[in-house]
N, C-alpha and C positions, 0 to 999 in steps of 0.2 A: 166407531172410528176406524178408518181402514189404515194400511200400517203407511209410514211414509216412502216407505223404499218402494211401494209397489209403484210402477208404470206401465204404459199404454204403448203399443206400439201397430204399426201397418207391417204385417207380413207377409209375404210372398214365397210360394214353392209350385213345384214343379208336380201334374201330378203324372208327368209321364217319363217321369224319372223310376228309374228300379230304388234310388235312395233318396228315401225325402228328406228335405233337407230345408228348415226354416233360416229364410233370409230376412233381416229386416230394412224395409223401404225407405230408403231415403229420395231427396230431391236432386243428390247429385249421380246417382248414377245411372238413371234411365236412359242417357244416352251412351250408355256403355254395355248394355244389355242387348240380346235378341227377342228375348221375350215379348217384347211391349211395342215392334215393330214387325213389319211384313218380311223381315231378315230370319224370323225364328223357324223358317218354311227349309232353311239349311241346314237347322239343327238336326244330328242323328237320333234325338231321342223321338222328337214329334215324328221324322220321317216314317219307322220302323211300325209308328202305330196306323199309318193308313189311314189318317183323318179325312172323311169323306167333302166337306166342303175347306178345300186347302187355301182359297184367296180369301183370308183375313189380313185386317191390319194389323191384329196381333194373335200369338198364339193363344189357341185355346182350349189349352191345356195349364196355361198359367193361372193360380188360384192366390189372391188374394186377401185376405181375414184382418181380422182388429184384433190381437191378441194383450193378453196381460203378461206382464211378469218380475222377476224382484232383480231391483237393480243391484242389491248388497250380494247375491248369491256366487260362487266363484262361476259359475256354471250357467244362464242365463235359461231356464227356461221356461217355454209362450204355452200358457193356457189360452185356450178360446174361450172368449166371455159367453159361453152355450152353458161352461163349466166352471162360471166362476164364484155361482153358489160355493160348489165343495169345496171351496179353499177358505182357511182362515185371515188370507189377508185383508179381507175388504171388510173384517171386522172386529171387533175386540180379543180374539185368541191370539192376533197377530204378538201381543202381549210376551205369548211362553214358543216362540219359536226361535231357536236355537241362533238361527243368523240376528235374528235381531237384537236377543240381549246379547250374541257376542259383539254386537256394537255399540248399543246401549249402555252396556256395562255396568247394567245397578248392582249394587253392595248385594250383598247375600243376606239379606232381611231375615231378622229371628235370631240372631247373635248380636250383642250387644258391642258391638264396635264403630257403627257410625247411624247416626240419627236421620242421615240422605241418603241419595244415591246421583249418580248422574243420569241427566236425562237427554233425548233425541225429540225435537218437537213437544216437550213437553208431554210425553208418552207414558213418563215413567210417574207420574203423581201422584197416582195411585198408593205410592207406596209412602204416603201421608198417614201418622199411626199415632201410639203412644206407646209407653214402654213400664210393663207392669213387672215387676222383680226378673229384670235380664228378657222380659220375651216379648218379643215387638206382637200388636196388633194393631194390621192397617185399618186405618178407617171407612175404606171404600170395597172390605168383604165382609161377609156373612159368615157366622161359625154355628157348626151343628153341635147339638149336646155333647157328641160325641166325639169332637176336635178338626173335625173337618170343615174346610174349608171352601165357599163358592164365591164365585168370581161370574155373576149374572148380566149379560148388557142388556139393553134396552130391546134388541132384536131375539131374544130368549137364547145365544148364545152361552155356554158355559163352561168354566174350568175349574177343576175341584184338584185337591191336595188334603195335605192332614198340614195341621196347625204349627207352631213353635213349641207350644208348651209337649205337644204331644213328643216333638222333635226332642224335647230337651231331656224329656223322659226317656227314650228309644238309645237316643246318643250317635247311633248309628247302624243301619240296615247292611246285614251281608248281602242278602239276595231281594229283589224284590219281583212277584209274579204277579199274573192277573188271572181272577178267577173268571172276567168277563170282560171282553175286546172289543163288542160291537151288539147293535139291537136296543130294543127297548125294555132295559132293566136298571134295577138299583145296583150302582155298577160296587164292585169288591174288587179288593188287592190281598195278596199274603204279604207280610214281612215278614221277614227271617230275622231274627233276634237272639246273640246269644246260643242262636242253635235251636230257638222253638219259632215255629208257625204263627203269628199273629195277623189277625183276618182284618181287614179293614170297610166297613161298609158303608156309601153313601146311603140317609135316611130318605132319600126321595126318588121315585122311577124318574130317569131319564130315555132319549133316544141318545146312546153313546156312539159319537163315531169316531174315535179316536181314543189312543191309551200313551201313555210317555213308555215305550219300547227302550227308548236309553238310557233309562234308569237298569236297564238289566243290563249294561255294561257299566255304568257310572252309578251305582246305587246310593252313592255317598251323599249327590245333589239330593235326595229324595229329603234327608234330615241336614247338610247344611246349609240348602236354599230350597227354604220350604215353599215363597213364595213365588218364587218364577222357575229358573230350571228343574225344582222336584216334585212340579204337576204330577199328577195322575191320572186322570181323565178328561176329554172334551166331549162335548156335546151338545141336546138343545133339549132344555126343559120345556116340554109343551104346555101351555096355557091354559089352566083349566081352575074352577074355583076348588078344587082338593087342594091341587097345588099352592094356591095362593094362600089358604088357610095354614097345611101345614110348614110353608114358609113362615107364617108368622108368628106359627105356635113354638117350631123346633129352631128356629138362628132368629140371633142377637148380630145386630153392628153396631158400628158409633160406640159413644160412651157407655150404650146398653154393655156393648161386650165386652169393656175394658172392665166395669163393674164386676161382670161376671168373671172373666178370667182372675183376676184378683181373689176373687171367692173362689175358682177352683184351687188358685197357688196354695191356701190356705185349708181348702180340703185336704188338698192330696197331701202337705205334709205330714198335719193331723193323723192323715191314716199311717203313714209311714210311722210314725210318733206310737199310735195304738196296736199297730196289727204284726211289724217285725220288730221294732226295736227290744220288745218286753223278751222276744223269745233266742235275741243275739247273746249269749252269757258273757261271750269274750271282750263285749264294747263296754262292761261296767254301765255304771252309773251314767247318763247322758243327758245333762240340762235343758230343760226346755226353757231354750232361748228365744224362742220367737223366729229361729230361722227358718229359711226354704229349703225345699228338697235339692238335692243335689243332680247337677249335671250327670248326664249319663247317668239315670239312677238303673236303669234296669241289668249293670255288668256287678251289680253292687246284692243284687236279687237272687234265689234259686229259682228252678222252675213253678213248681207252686206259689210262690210268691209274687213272681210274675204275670202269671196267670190268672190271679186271685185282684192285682192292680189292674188288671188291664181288663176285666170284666167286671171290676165298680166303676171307671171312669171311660173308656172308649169302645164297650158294646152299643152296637149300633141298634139296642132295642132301651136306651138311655132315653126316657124322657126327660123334659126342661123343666128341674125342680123350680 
C-alpha cells in the first residue's frame, strides 16, 4: 500500500541554468514562459552556452520528468520515479515515517490508555490488537522469542522494533545506538538502561537499509511508542525457504501470540517471585498474589539482576519454547 500523501507531478528545469531549480508544470503557465517557445533564443542562460542549432521551437535545454513526491512535507521534494524503488512511500514502511504519523496521529500503542487510534485512509488498522495484563499486542505483527517485533508486507518489505512487554520492562532508554546501519545482516541495537549496555538482536538476516537515527535524539519514542515512532530498523527480508521455515518456527501472531504473551507475563513474574524477591531482606514477607511485574521493572533491579533478566527472556539465541 503506498502512503496517501504521496503525488505525481510534471516537472520542468533548466539544464543550462548554473541553479537547478525544480518547477512544477502546470497548464496555466506555458504562455508565460520562454522556455517552450522560439522566444527562449533571448534568454542569457541558453545564449552564453553556444547551442549549435539555435532555430527551435523551443529551447533545448529545457528538461522535463514525471517526478514523485509528498504532499504532507513542509518542504516539497521530487524524486524521479528512476528512484522510486528506494523510497518508502509506494509501500508499507510509509507506516513509521515521521510526517505521516504526525498526521495520523495514532495513540502510542503499548500503554493502556485507549483501545484505537486515529486514522488517515484507513492506514492505521493495523493497530487492531488485544490487550493482555496492560500490553497491547497488535494483530497484524509477528513477535520473535525474543520480543521483537516484524511488520512484513507482501513485497518483502520490513520494520522491526522491540515489543511492549519488552518496553514495560526497560521503562525507559537513555541512549539508544546501532551496532548495524546498513547491508545484509541480523540487524542489533544497544540500549542503555539504568547505566548498562543492553544488546538487542533481530533473529533473522535481513538486507537492512535503514535504522530510526531519531531515536538518538528522542530515545523515549523507542519504549513509549513501541509500535510506530520507536522502530528500529527497515529493510527487505529476502525470500528464501530458510527464511520461511525459520519464520514460522521463531514468531507467533494472532491469538497464537496473545497466548504466548500471556504466558511470558506470567514467566517473567514467576521469575521475579523466585530469583530476587527471596534475596530482598528489607521487603519482608511478600504474598503471592497472583500479580504482575511492575512497570519499569528494571530501575527496580541492580546490575546483575538485570542482566541475569534480560538474558533468560530477550537473548537473541532464545528459542520458541
Amino acid at each position: 500500500m503506498r502512503c496517501p500523501f504521496l503525488r505525481e507531478a510534471q516537472v520542468k528545469s533548466c539544464q543550462a541554468s548554473a541553479f537547478r531549480k525544480m518547477i512544477v508544470r502546470s497548464a496555466d503557465d506555458v504562455s508565460h514562459e520562454k522556455c517552450s517557445t522560439s522566444e527562449y533564443m533571448s534568454c542569457p542562460a541558453a545564449k552564453q552556452l553556444h547551442e549549435e542549432i539555435p532555430n527551435r521551437e523551443r529551447c533545448p535545454f529545457l528538461q522535463e520528468s514525471l517526478m514523485q513526491y509528498c504532499s504532507a512535507a513542509p518542504v516539497p521534494k521530487y524524486i524521479p520515479y528512476s528512484e522510486s524503488l528506494l523510497s518508502r512511500c509506494g509501500n508499507d514502511s510509509h507506516r513509521y515515517c515521521e510526517v505521516f504519523l504526525g498526521l495520523a496521529q495514532p495513540e502510542s500503542a503499548g500503554t493502556n490508555n485507549s483501545t484505537s487510534c486515529a486514522v488517515v485512509s484507513q492506514t492505521c488498522e493495523r493497530e487492531n490488537g488485544s490487550w493482555v495484563e496492560g500490553i497491547f499486542v497488535p494483530s497484524s505483527l509477528a513477535f520473535s522469542s525474543n520480543h521483537l517485533w516484524l511488520d512484513l508486507s507482501e513485497d518483502g518489505y520490513c520494520c522491526i522494533g522491540i515489543d511492549a512487554f519488552l518496553s514495560r520492562v526497560l521503562g525507559r532508554a537513555e541512549r539508544v545506538s546501532f551496532a548495524t546501519v546498513r547491508g545484509r545482516v541480523m540487524p542489533a541495537a544497544v540500549l542503555s538502561v539504568q547505566g548498562i549496555d543492553l544488546q538487542v538482536v533481530f533473529p533473522l538476516t535481513i538486507i537492512l537499509t535503514k535504522v530510526n537515527t531519531y531515536l538518538r535524539v528522542n530515545s523515549e519514542h523507542l519504549t513509549g511508542k513501541p509500535y510506530n515512532r520507536g522502530w528500529l530498523f527497515e529493510g527487505i527480508l529476502p525470500k528464501s525457504a530458510e527464511n520461511e521455515k525459520r519464520c514460522s518456527d521463531e514468531f507467533v501472531r494472532g491469538n497464537i501470540a496473545v497466548e504466548w504473551m500471556a504466558d511470558e507475563v506470567r514467566r517473567l513474574s514467576e521469575f521475579v517471585h523466585e530469583h530476587f524477591i527471596p534475596a530482598r531482606d528489607t521487603l519482608g514477607a511478600v504474598m503471592n498474589d497472583g500479580g504482575v511485574f511492575c512497570e519499569n521493572l528494571a530501575k527496580h533491579l541492580t546490575r546483575e539482576e538485570l542482566l541475569h533478566l534480560f538474558n533468560e527472556f530477550f537473548s537473541p539465541y532464545i528459542s520458541r519454547r
